[in-house]
N, CA, C and O of each residue as an XYZ file, in Angstrom:
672
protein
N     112.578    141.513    116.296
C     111.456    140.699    115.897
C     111.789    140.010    114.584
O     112.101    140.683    113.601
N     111.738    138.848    114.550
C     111.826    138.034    113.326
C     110.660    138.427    112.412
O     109.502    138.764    112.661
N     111.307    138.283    111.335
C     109.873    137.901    110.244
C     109.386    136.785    109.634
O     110.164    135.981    109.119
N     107.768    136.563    109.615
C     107.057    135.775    109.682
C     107.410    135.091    108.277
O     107.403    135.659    107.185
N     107.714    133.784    108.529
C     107.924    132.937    107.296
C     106.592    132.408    107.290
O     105.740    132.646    108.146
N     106.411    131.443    105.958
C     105.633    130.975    105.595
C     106.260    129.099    105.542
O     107.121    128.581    104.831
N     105.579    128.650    106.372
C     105.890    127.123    106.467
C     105.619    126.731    105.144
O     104.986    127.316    104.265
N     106.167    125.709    105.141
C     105.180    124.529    103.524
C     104.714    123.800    104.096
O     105.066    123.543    105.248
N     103.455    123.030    103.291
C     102.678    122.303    103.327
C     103.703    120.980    104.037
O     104.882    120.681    103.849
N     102.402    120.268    105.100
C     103.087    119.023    105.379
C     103.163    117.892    103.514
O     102.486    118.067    102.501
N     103.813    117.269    103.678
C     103.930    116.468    102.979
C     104.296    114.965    103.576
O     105.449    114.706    103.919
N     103.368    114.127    103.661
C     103.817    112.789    104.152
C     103.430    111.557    103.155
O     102.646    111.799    102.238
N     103.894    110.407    103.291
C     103.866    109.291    102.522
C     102.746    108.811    102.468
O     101.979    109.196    103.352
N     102.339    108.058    101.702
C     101.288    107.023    102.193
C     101.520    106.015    103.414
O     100.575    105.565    104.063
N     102.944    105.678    103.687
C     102.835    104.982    104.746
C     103.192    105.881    105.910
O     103.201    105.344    107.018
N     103.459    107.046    105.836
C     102.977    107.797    107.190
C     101.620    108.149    107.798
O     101.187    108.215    108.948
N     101.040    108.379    106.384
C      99.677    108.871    106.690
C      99.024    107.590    107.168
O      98.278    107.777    108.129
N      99.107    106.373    106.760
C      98.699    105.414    107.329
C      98.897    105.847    108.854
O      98.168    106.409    109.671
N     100.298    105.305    108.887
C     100.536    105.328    110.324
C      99.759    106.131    111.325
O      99.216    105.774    112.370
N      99.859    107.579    110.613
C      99.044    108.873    111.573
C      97.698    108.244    111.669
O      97.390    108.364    112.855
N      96.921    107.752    111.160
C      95.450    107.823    111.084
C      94.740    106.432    111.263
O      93.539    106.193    111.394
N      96.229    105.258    111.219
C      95.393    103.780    111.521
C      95.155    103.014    110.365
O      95.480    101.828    110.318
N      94.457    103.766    109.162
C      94.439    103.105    107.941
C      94.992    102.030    107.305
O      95.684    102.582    106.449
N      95.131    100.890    107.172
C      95.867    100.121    106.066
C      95.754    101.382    104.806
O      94.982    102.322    104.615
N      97.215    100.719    103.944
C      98.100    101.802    102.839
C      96.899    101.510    101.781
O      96.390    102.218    100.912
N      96.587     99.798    102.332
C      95.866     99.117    100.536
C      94.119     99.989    100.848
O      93.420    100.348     99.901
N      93.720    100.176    102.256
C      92.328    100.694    101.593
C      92.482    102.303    101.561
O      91.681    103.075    101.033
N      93.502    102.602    102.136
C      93.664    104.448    101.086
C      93.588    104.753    100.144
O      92.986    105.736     99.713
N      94.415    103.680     99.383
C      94.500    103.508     97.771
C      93.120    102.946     97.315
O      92.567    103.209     96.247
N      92.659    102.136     98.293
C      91.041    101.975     97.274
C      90.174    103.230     98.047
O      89.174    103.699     97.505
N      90.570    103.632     99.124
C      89.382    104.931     99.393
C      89.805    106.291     98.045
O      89.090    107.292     98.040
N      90.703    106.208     97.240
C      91.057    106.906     96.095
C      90.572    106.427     95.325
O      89.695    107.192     94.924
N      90.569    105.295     94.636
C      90.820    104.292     93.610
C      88.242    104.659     93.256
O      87.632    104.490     92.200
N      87.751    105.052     94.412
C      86.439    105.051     94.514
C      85.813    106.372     94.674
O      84.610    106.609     94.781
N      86.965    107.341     94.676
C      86.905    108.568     95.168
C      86.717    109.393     96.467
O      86.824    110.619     96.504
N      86.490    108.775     97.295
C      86.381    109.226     98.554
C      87.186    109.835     99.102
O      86.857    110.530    100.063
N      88.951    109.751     98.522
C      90.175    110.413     99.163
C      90.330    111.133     97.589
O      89.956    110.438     96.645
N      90.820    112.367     97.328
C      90.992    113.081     96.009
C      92.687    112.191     96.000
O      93.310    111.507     96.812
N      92.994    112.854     94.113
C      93.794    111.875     93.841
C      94.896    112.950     94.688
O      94.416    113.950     95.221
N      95.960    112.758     94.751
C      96.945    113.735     95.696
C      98.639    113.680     94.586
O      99.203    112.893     93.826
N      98.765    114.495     94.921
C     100.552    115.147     94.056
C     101.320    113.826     94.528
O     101.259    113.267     95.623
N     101.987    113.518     93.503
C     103.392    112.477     93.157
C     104.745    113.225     93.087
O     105.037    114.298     92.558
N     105.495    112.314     93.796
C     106.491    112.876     93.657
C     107.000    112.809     91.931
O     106.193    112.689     91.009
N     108.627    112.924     91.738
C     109.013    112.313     90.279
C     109.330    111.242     90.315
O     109.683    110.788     89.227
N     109.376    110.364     91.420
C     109.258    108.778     91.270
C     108.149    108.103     90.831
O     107.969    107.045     90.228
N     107.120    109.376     91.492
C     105.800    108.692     91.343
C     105.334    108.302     93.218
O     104.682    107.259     93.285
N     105.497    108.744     94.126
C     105.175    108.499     95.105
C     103.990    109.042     95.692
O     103.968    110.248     95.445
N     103.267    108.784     96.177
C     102.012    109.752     96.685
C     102.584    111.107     97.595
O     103.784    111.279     97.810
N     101.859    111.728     97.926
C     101.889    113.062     99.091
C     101.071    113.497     99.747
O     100.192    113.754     98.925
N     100.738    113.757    100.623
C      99.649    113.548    101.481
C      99.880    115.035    102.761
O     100.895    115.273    103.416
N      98.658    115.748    102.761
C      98.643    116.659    103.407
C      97.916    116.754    104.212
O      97.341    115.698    104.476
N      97.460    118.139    105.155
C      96.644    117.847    106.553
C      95.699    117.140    105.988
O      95.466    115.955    106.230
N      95.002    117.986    105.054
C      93.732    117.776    104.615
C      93.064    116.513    104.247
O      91.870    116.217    104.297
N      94.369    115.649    103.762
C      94.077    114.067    103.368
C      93.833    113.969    105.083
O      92.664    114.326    105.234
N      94.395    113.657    106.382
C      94.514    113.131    107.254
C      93.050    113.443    107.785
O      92.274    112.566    108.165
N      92.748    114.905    107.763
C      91.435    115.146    108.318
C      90.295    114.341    107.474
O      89.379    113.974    108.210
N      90.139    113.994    106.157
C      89.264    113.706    105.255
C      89.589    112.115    105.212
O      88.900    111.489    104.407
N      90.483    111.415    105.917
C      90.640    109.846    106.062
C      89.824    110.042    107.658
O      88.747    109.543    107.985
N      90.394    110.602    108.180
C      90.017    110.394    109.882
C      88.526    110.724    109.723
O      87.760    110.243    110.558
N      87.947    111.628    108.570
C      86.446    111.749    108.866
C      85.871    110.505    108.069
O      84.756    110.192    108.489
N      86.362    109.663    106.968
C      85.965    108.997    106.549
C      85.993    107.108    107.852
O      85.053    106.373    108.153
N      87.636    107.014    108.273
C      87.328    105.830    109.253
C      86.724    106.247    110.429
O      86.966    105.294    111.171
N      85.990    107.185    111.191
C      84.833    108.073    111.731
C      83.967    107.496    111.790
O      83.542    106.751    112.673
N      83.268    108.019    110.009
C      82.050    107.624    109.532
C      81.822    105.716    109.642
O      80.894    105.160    110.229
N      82.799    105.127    109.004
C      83.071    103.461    109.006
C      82.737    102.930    110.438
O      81.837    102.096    110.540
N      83.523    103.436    111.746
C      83.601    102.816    112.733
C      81.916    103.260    112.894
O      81.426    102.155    113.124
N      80.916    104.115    112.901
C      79.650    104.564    112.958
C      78.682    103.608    112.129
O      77.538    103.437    112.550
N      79.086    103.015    111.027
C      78.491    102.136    110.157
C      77.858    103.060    108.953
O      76.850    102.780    108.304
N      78.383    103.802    108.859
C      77.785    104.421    107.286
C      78.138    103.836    106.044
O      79.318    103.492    105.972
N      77.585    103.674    105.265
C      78.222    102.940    103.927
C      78.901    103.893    103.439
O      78.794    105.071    103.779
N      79.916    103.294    102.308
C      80.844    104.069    101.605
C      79.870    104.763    100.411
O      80.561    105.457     99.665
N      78.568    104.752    100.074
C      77.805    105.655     99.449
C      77.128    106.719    100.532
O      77.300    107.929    100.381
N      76.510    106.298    101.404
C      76.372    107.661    102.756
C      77.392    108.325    102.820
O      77.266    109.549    102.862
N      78.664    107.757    102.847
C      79.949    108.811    103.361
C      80.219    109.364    101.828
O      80.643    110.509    101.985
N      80.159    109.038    100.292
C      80.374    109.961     99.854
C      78.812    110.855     99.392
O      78.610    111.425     98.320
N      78.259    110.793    100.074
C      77.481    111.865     99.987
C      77.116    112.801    100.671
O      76.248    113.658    100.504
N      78.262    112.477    101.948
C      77.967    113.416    103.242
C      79.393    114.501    102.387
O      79.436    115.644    101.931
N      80.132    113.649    102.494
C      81.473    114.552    101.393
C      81.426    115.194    100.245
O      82.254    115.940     99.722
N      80.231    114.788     99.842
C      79.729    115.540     98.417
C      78.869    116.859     99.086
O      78.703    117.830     98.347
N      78.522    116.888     99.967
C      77.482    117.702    100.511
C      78.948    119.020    101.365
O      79.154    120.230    101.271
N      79.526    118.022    102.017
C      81.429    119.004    102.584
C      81.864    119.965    101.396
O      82.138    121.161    101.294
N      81.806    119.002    100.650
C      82.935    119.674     99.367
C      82.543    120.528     98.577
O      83.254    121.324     97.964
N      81.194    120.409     98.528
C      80.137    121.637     97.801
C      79.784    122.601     98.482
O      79.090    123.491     97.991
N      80.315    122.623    100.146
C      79.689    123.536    101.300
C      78.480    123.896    100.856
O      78.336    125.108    100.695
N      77.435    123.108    100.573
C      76.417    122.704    100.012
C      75.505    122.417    101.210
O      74.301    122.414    100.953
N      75.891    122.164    102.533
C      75.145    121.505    103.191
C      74.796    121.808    104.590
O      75.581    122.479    105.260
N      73.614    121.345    105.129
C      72.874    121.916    106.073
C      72.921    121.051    107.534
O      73.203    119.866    107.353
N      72.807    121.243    108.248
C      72.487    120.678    109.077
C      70.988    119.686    109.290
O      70.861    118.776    110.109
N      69.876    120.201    108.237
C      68.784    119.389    107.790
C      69.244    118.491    107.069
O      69.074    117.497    107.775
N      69.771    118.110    106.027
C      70.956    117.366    105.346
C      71.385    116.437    106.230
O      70.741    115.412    106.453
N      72.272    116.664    106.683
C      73.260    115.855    107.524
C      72.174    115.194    108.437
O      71.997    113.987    108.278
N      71.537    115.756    109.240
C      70.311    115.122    110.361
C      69.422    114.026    109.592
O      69.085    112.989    110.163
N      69.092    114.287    108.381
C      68.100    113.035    107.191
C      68.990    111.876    106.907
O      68.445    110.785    107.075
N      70.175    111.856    106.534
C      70.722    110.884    106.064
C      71.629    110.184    107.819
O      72.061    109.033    107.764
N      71.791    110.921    109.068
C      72.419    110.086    109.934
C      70.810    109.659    110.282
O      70.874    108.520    110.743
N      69.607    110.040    110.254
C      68.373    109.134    111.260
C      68.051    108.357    109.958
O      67.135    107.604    110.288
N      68.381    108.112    108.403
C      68.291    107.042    107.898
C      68.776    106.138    108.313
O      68.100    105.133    108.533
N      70.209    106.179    108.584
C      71.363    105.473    108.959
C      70.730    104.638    110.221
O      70.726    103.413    110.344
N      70.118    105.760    111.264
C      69.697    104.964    112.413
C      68.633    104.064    112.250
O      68.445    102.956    112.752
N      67.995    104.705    111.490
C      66.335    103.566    111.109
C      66.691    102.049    110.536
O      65.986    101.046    110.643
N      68.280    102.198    109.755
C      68.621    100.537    109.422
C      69.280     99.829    110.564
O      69.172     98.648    110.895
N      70.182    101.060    111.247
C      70.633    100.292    112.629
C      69.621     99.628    113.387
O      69.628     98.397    113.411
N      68.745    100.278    114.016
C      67.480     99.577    114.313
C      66.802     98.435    113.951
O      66.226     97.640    114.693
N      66.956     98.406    112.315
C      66.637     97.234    111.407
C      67.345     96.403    112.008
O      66.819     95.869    112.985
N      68.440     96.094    111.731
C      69.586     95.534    112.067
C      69.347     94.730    113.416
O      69.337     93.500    113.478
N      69.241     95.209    114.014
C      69.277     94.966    115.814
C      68.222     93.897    115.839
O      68.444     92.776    116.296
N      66.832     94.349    115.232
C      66.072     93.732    115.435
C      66.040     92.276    114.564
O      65.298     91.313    114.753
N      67.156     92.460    113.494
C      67.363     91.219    113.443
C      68.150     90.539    113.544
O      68.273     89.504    112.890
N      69.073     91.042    114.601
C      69.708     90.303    115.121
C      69.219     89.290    116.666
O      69.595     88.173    117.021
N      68.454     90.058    117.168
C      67.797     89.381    117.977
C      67.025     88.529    117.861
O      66.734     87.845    118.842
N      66.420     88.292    116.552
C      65.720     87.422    115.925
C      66.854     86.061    115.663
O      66.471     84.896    115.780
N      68.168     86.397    115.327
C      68.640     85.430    115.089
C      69.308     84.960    116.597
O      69.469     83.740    116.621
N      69.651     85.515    117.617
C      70.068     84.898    118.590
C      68.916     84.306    119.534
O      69.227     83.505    120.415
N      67.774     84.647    119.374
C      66.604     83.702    119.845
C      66.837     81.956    119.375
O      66.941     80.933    120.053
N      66.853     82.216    117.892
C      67.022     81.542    117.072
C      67.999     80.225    117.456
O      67.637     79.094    117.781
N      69.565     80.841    117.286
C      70.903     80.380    117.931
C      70.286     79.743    119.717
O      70.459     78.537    119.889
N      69.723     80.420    120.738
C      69.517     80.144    121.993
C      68.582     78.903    122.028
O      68.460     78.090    122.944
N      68.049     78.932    121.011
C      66.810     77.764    121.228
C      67.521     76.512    121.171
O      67.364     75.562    121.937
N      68.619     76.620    119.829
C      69.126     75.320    118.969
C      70.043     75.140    119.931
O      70.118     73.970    120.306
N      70.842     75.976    120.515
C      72.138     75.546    121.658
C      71.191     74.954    122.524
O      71.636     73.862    122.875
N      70.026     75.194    123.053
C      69.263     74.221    124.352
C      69.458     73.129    123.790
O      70.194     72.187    124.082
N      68.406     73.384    122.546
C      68.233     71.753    122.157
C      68.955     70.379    121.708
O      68.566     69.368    121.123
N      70.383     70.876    122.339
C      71.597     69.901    121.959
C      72.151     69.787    123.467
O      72.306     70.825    124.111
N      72.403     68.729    123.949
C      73.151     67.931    125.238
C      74.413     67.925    125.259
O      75.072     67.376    126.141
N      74.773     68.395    124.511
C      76.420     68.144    124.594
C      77.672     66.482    124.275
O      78.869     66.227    124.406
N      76.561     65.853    123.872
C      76.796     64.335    123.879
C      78.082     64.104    122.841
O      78.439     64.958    122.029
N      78.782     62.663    123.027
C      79.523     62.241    121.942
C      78.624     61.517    120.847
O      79.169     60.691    120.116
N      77.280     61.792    120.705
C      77.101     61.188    119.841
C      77.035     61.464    118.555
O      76.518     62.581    118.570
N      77.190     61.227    117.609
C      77.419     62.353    116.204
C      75.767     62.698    115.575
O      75.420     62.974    114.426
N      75.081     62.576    116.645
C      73.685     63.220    116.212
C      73.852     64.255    116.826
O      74.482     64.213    117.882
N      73.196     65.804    116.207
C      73.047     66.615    116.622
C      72.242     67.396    116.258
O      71.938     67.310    115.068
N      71.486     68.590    117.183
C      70.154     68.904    116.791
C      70.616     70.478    116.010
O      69.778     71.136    115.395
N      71.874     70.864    116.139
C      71.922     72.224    115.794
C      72.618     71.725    114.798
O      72.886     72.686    114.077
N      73.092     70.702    114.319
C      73.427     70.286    112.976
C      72.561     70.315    112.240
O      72.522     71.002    111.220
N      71.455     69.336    112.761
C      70.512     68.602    111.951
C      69.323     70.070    111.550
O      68.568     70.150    110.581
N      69.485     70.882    112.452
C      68.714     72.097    111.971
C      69.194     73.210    110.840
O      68.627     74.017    110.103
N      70.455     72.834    111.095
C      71.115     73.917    110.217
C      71.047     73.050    108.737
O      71.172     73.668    107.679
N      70.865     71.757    108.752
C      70.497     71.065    107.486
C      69.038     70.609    107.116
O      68.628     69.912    106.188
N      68.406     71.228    108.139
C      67.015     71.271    107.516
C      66.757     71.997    106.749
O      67.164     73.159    106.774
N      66.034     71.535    105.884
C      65.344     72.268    104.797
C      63.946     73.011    104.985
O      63.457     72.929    106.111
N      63.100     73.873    103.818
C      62.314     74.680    104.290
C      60.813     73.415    104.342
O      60.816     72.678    103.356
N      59.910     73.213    105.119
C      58.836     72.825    106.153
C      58.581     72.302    104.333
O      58.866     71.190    103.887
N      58.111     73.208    103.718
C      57.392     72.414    102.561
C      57.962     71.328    101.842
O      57.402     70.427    101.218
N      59.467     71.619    102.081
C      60.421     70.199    101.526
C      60.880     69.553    102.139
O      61.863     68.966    101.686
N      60.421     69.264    103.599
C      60.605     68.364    104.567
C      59.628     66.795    104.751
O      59.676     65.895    105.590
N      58.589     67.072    103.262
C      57.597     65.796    103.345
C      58.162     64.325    102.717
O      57.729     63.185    102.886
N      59.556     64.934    101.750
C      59.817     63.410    100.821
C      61.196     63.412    101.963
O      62.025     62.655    101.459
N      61.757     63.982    103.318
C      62.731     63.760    103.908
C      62.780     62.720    104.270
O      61.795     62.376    104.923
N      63.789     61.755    104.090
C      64.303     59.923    104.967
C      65.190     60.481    105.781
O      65.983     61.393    105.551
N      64.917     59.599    107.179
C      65.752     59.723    108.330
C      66.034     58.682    108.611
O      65.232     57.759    108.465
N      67.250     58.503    109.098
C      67.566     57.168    110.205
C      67.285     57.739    111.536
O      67.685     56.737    112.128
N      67.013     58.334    112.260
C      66.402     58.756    113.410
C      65.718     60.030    113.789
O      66.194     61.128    113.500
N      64.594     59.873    114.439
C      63.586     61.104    114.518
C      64.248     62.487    114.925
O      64.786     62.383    116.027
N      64.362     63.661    114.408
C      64.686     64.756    115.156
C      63.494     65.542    115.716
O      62.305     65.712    115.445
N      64.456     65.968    116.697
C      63.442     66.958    117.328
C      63.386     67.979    116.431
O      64.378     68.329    115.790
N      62.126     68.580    116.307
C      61.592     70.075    115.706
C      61.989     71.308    116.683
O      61.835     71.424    117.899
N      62.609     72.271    115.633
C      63.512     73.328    116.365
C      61.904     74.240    115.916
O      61.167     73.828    115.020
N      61.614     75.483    116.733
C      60.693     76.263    115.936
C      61.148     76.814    115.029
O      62.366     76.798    114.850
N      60.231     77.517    114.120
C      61.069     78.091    112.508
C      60.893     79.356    112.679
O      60.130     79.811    111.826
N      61.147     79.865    113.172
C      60.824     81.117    114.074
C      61.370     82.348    112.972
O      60.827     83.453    112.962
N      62.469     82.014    112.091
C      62.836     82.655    111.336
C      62.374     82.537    109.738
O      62.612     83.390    108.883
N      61.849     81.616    109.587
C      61.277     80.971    108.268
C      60.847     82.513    107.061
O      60.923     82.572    105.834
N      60.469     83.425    107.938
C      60.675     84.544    106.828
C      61.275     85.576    107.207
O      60.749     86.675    107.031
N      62.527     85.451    107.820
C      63.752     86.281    108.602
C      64.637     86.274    106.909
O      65.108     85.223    106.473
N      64.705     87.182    106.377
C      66.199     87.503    105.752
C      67.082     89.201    105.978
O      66.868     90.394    105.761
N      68.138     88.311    106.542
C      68.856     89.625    107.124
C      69.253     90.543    106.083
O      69.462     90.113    104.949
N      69.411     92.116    106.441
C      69.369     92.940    105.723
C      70.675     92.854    105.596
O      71.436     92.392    106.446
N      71.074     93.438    104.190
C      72.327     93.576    103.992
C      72.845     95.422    104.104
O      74.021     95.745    103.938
C-alpha cells in the first residue's frame, strides 16, 4: 500500500483560468480590481495564481451575470457566502427582488415594442426620404410641438410612451 501524499494546490494563470471558466482576463482583473474575486498570490515575477476556489467563485459570479444580478446583488450574496452568514430567507429576499425588477423590465419592454410595432406600420417602405419612424423619433414632446414648421404634414404616431422611462 502506498502512502497517501498530499497534492498541492492547483495553481493556474489568469489566462487559464480564463480559459477554464469563459471569462475575458480584462474583467477578472476588474471583478478584483471591485472586489468580487479576492486579491490571489503572485508569483516573483508578479504573475497572478489562481486556485479551485477562484474558478468556483468566478463561475458563481458569471452564473449570477448570465441571471441578471447586478454586481452589488452579487457582492452581497458573497458577502452573505463569505460570512456563512446566510440563510436561505436571505438569499430567497434579494433573488424575488431581483425578480420584481425583471418583471419591471419586461413590462417595459413591451411597452416599447408596441411602441416600435406601431411606427414600423406607419412607414411604407417608400424611396421617399420622408419617413414616419424618422420623423417620430424626431419629434419632440406634444407641448413643444406648437411653434413646430413643417414642409409636409406628418402623421401622428400615438405617444403611448410619453411617460415611459426605462428602468435602468
Amino acid at each position: 500500500m502506498r502512502p497517501a501524499t498530499l497534492s498541492a494546490p492547483v495553481r493556474l494563470t489568469i489566462g487559464t483560468l480564463s480559459e477554464r471558466t469563459g471569462c475575458h482576463i480584462e474583467t477578472i482583473r476588474y471583478y478584483e480590481r471591485i472586489g468580487l474575486m479576492p486579491r490571489t498570490a503572485r508569483t516573483e515575477g508578479g504573475h497572478r495564481l489562481y486556485g479551485e476556489d477562484h474558478v468556483k467563485r468566478l463561475g458563481f459570479i458569471r452564473r449570477s451575470r448570465e441571471l441578471g444580478f447586478t454586481l452589488d446583488q452579487i457582492r452581497t450574496l458573497l458577502r452573505l457566502v463569505d460570512g456563512r452568514r446566510y440563510t436561505c430567507a436571505h438569499v430567497k429576499r434579494i433573488t424575488v427582488e431581483h425578480l420584481d425588477e425583471i418583471h419591471r423590465k419586461v413590462e417595459d419592454l413591451r411597452k416599447i415594442e408596441r411602441v416600435l410595432k406601431h411606427m414600423a406600420t406607419q412607414c411604407d417602405g417608400g424611396a421617399v426620404p420622408q419617413c414616419p419612424v424618422i420623423d417620430a423619433l424626431f419629434d419632440q414632446a406634444p407641448e413643444a410641438q406648437s411653434g413646430r414648421t413643417s414642409r409636409a404634414p406628418r402623421k401622428q404616431l400615438p405617444r403611448t410612451l410619453d411617460h415611459f422611462s426605462p428602468r435602468a
